[in-house]
DRENMAR-819608 format. One line per field, with one value per residue (C-alpha): x, y, z; residue number from 1; residue in three letters. Coordinates in nm, 3 decimals. Each point is the difference from the previous one (the first is absolute). Layout:
residues N
u = (X, ...) .
v = (Y, ...) .
w = (Z, ...) .
num = (NUM, ...) .
residuo = (ALA, ...) .
END
This chain:
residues 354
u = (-10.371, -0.161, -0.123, -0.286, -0.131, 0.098, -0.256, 0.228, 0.280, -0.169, -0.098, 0.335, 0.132, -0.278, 0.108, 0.299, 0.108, 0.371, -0.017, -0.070, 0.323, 0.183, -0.306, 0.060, 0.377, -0.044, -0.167, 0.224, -0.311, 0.191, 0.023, -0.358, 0.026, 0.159, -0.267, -0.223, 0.290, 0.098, -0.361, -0.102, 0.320, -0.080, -0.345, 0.149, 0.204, -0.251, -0.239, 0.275, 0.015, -0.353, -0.051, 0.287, -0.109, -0.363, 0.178, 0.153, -0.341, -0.136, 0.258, -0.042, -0.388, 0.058, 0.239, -0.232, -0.268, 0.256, 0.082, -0.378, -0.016, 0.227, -0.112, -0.360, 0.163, 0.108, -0.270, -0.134, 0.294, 0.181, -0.260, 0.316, 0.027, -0.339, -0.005, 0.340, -0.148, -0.318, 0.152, 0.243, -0.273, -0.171, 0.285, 0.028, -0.406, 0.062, 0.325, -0.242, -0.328, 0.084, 0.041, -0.231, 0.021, -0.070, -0.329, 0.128, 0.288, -0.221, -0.216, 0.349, 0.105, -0.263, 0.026, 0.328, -0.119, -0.222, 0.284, 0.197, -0.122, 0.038, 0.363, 0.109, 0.247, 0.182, 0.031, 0.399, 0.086, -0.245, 0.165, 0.319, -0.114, -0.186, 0.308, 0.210, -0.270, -0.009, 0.357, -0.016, -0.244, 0.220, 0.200, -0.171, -0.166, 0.330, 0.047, -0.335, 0.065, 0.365, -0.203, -0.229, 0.244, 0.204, -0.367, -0.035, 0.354, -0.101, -0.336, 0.162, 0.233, -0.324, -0.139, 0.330, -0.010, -0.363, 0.067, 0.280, -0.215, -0.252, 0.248, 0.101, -0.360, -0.056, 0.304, -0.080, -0.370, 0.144, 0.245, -0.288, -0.186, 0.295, 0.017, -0.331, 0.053, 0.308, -0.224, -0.256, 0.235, 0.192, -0.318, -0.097, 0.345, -0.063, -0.296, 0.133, 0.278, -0.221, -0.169, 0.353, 0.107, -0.397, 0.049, 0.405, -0.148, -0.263, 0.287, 0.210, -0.262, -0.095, 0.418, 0.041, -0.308, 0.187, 0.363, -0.173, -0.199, 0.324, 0.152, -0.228, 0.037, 0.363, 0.024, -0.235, 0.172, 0.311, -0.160, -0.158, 0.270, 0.243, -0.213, 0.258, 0.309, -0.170, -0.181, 0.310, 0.105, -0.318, -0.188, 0.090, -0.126, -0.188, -0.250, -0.233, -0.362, -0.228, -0.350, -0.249, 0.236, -0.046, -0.420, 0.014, 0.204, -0.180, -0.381, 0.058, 0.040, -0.306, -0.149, 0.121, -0.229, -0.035, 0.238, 0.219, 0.043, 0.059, 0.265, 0.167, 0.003, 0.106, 0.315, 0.294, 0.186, -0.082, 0.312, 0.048, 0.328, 0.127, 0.204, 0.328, 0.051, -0.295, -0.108, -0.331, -0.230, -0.150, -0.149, 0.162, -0.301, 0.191, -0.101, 0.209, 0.031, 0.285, -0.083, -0.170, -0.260, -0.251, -0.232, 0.208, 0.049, -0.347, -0.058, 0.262, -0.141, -0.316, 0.117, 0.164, -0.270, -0.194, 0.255, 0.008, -0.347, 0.040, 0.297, 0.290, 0.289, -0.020, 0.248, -0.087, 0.303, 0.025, 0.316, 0.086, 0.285, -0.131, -0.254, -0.189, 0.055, -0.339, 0.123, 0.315, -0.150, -0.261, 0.351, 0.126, -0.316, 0.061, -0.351, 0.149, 0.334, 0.165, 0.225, 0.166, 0.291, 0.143, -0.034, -0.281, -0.126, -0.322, 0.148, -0.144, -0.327, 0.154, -0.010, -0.355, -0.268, -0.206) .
v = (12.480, -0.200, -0.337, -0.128, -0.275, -0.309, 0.194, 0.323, -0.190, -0.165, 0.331, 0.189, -0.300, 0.050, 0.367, -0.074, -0.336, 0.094, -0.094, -0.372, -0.167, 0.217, -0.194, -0.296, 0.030, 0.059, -0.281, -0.224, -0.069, 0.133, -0.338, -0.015, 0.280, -0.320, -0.250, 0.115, 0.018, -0.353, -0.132, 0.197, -0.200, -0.325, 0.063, 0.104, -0.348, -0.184, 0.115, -0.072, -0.357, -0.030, 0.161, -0.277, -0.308, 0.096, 0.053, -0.376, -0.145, 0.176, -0.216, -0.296, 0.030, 0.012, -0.272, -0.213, 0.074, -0.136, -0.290, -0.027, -0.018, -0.242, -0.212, -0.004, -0.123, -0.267, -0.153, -0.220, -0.140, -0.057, -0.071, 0.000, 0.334, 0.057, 0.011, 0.160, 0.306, 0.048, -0.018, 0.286, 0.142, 0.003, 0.133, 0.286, 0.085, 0.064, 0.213, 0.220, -0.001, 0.356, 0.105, 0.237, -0.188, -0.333, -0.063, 0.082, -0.202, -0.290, 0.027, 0.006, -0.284, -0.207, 0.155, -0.155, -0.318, -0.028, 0.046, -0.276, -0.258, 0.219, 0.040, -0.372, 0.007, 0.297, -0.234, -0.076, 0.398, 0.122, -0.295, 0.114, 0.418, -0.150, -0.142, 0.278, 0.241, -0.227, 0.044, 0.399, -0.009, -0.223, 0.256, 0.275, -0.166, -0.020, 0.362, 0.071, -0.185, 0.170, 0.314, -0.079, -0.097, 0.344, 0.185, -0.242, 0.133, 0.372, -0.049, -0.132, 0.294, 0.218, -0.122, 0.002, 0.392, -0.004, -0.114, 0.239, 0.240, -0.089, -0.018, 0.364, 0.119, -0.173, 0.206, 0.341, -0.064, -0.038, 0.293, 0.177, -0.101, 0.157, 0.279, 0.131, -0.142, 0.259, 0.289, -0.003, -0.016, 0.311, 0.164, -0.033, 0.168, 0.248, 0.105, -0.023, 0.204, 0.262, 0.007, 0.051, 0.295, 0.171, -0.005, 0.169, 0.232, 0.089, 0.025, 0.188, 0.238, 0.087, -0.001, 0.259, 0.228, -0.076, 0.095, 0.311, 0.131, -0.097, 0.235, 0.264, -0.008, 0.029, 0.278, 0.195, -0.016, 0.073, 0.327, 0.110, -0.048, 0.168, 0.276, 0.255, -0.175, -0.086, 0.338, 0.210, 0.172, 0.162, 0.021, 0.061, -0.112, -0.314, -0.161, -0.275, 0.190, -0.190, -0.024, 0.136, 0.288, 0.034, -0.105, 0.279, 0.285, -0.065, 0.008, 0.303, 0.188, -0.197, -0.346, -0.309, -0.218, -0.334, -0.066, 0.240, -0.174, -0.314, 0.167, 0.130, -0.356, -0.167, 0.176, -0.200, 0.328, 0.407, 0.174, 0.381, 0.153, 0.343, 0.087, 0.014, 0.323, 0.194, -0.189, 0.036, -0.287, -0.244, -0.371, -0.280, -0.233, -0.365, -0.296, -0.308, -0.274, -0.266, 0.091, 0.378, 0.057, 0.240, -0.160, 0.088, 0.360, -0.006, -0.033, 0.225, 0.302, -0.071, -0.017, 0.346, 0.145, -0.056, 0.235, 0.228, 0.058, 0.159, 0.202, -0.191, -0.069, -0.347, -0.179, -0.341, -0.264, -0.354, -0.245, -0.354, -0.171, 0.000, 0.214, -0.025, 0.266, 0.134, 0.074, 0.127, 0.260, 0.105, 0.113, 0.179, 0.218, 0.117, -0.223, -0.186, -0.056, -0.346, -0.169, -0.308, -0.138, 0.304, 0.195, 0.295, 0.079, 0.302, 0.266, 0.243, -0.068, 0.179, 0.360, -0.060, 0.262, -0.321) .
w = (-16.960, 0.287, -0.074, 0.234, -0.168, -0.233, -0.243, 0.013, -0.131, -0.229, -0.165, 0.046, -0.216, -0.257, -0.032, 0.000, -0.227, 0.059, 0.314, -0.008, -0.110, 0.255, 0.276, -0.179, 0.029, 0.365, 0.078, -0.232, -0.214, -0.377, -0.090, -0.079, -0.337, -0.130, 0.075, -0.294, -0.236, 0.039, 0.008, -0.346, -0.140, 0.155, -0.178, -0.342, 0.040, 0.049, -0.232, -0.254, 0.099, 0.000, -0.367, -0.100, 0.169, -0.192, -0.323, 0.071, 0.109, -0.280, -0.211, 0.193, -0.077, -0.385, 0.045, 0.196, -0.325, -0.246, 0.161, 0.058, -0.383, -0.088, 0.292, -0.142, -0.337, 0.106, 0.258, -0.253, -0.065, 0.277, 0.296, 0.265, -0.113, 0.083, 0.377, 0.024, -0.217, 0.185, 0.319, -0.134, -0.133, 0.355, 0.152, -0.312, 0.070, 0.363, -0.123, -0.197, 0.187, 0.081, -0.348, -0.156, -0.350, 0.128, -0.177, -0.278, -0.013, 0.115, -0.358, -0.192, 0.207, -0.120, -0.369, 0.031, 0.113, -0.279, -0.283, 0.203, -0.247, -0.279, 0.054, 0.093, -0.271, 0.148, 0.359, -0.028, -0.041, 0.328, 0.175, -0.033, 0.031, 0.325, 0.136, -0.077, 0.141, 0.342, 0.003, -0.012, 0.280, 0.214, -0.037, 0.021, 0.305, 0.131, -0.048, 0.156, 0.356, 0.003, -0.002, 0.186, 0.284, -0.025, 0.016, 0.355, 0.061, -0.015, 0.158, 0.271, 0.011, -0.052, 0.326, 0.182, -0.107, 0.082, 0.383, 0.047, -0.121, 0.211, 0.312, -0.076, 0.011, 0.305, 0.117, -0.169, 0.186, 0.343, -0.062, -0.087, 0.276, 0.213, -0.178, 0.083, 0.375, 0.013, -0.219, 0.267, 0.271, -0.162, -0.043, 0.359, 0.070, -0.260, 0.248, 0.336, -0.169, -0.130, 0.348, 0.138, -0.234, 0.025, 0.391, -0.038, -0.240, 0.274, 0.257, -0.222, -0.080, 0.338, 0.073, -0.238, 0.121, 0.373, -0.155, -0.174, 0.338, 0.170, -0.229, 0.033, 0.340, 0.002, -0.197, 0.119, 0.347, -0.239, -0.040, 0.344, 0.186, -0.286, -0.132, 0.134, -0.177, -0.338, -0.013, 0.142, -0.311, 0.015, 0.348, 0.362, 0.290, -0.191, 0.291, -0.014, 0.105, 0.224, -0.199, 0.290, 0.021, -0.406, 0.063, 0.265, -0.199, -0.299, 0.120, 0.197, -0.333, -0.188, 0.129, -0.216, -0.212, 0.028, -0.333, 0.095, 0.342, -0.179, -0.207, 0.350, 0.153, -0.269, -0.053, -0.009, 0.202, 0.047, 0.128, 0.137, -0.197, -0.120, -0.254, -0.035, -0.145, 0.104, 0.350, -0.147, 0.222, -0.230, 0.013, -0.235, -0.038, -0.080, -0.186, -0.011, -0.267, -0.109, -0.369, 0.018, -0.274, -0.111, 0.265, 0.254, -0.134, 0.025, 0.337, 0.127, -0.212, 0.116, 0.381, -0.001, -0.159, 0.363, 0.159, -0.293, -0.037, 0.387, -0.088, 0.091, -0.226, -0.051, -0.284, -0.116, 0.005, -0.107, 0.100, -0.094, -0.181, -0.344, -0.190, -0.284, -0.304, 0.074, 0.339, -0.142, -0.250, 0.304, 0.241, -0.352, -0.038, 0.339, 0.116, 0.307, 0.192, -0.097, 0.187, -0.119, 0.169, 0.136, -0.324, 0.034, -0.324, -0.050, 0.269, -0.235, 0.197, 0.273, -0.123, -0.146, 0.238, 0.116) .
num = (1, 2, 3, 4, 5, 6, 7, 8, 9, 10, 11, 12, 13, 14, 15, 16, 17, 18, 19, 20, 21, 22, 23, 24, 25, 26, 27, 28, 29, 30, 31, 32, 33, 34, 35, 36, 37, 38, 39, 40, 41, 42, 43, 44, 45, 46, 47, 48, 49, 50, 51, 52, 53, 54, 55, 56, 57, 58, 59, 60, 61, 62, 63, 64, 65, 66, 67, 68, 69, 70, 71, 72, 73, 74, 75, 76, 77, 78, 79, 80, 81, 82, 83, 84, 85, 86, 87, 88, 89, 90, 91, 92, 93, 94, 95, 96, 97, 98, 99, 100, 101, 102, 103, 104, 105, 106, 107, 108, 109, 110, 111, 112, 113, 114, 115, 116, 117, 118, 119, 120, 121, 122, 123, 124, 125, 126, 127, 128, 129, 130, 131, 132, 133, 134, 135, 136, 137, 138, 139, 140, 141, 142, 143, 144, 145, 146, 147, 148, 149, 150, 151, 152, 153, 154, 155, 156, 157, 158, 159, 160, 161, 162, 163, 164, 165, 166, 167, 168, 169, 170, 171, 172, 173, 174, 175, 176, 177, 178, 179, 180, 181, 182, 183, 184, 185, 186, 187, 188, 189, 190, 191, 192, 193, 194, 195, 196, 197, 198, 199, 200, 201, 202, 203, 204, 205, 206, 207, 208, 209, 210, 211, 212, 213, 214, 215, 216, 217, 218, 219, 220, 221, 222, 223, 224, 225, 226, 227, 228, 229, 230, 231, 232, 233, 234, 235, 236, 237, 238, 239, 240, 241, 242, 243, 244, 245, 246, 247, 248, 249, 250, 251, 252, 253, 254, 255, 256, 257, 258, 259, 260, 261, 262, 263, 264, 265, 266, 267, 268, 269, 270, 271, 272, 273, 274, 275, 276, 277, 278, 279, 280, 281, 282, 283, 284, 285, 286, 287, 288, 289, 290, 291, 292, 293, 294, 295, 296, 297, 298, 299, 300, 301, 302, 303, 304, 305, 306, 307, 308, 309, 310, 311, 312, 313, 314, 315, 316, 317, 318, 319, 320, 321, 322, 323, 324, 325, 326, 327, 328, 329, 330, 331, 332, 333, 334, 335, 336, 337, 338, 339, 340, 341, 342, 343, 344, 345, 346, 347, 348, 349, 350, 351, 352, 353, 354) .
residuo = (UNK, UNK, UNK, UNK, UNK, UNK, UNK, UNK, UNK, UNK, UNK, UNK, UNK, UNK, UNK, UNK, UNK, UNK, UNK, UNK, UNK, UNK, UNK, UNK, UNK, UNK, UNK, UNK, UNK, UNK, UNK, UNK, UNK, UNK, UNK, UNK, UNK, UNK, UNK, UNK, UNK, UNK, UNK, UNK, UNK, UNK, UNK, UNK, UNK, UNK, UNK, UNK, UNK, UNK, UNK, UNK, UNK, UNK, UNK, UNK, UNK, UNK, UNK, UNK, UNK, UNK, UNK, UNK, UNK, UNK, UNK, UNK, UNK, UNK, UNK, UNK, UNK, UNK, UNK, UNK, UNK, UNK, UNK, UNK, UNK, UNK, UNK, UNK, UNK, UNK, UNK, UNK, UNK, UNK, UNK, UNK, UNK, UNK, UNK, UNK, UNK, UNK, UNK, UNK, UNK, UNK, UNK, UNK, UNK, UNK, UNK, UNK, UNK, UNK, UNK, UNK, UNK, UNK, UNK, UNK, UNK, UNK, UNK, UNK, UNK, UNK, UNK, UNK, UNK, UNK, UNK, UNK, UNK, UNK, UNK, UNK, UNK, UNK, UNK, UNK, UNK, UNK, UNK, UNK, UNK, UNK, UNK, UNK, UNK, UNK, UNK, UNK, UNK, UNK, UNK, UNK, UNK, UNK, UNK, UNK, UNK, UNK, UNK, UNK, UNK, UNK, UNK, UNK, UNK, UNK, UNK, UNK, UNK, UNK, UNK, UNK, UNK, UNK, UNK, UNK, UNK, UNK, UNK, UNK, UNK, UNK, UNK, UNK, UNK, UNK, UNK, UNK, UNK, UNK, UNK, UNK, UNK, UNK, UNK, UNK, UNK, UNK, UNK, UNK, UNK, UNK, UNK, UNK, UNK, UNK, UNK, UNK, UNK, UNK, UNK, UNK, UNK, UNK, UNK, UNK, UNK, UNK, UNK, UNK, UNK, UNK, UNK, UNK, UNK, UNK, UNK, UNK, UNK, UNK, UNK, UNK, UNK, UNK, UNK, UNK, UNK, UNK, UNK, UNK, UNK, UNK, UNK, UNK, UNK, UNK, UNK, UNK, UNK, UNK, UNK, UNK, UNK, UNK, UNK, UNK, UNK, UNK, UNK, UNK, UNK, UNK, UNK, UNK, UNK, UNK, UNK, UNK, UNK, UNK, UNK, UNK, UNK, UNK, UNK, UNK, UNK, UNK, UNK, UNK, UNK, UNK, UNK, UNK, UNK, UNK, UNK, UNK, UNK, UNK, UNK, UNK, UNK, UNK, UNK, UNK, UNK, UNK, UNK, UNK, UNK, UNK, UNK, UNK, UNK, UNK, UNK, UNK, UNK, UNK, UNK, UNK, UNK, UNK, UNK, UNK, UNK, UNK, UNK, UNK, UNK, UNK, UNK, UNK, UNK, UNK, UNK, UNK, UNK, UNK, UNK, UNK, UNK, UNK, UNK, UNK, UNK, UNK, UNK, UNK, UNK, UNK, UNK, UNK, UNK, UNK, UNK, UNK, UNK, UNK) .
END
């Protein structure tokens, strides 16, 4: 199918789907079928990393309340303690301001702050859980920046990907961009082509009505100036007749209507013969075609009738090289004289009383 415009591709690949990797292929764009594959992973990844570095914070954060606890337990004893504890718990509140629970870990906060007295007795055990619980989020801070520098690690890859990825589209747009450079230069060939072939078929066309007149002509000189041999078997003395001769002869008996006239003139040939056997005088009225039909059958029948309809004996004959089988089956009833190559089929007509 011709393709004229970007918009005709466009919908020949929307018809057809199976087309596109074979494009894509083409223009060495397959790569990009993976592009969304790897991305989707990359996003899977890191939405995995995120859900566990929440699950930490989120264990960081109830960390950060216990140690918030035990610090508050001890602020009126220890006042060094103090200031260490609320700048942690500074650093804690800015930790959590995104928290959806905050308020209400601010009123337990200070429900713990108000059993601090109450359990003063109980200060030597939430010293030592405090320092043990500082210890596990040393560590577990520990663990947290190690994660957090292999999530740097694969962000950094992420946007490494991210420019290549961007490179190739840059790519893929300026193939594109040639693409539809060479689409509407093939298009505009497409055109002058199909001007090209419209003006050969116009040349051939009127080359093959040439070739066929030429044809025509041939053979009908084929049979004017061979009559004699070609109709041998059957007539004598075959002659071409001249047509004011025929006018003349013909009106003498009964004047010729304008059709009839016509019919006369446009003869392809009228020769003067007599038979073979009997030397009766006759005319063979001839019509000449490369491929005889029922047309042609026609005219020949209708020709001789001119000089029949004035008493003469005039027999109808067709030649040409090929014949149709409604020509055929016209010689076999005996309706015309058909010559084809030589070959005289219908002499029956002969012996009919015309």
């Amino acid at each position: 199918m011709p393709f004229e415009t970007l918009e005709d591709i466009i919908r020949a690949l929307e018809q057809h789907p199976e087309w596109r990797e074979p494009l894509l292929r083409a223009l060495g764009l397959d790569r990009l079928y993976e592009l969304p594959d790897q991305v989707a992973a990359m996003r899977e990844e890191n939405e995995r990393r995120f859900a566990r570095i929440e699950a930490v914070l989120a264990q960081l954060v109830d960390i950060v309340h216990r140690i918030l606890d035990v610090a508050q337990e001890t602020l009126e004893i220890q006042r060094g303690t103090l200031e260490m504890v609320r700048q942690l718990t500074q650093d804690m509140q800015q930790m959590i301001a995104r928290q959806e629970q905050l308020e209400m870990r601010q009123i337990q906060f200070e429900q713990l702050l108000q059993r601090v007295t109450e359990r003063q007795e109980q200060h030597d055990a939430r010293q030592f859980q405090f320092e043990q619980l500082l210890q596990r989020m040393t560590e577990r801070q520990e663990q947290f920046e190690q994660w957090l520098q292999r999530v740097t690690e694969r962000q950094e890859q992420y946007d490494a990907r991210q420019f290549q990825f961007e490179q190739l589209l840059q790519r893929m747009t300026e193939r594109q961009e040639q693409f539809e450079q060479e689409m509407r230069q093939f298009a505009e060939q497409m055109l002058q082509l199909s001007e090209r072939v419209s003006r050969l078929e116009e040349k051939y066309d009127r080359l093959v009505e040439e070739v066929a007149s030429l044809k025509g002509i041939v053979l009908e000189l084929k049979y004017r100036d061979r009559a004699a041999s070609i109709f041998g078997r059957y007539l004598r003395k075959v002659q071409l007749a001249s047509i004011d001769d025929l006018i003349d002869t013909l009106e003498a008996i009964k004047p010729l209507s304008e059709e009839e006239l016509e019919e006369l003139l446009r003869a392809d040939a009228i020769f003067t013969a007599v038979r073979a056997t009997t030397r009766e005088p006759l005319y063979l009225v001839l019509e000449v075609s490369y491929v005889v039909d029922r047309g042609d059958v026609g005219r020949a029948i209708q020709r001789a009738r001119v000089f029949q309809e004035r008493g003469f004996k005039a027999v109808p004959a067709v030649g040409g090289e090929q014949a149709t089988e409604g020509a055929k089956a016209a010689a076999e009833r005996g309706e015309v004289l058909l010559a084809l190559d030589g070959v005289i089929r219908g002499a029956a007509i002969l012996d009919r009383t015309l």
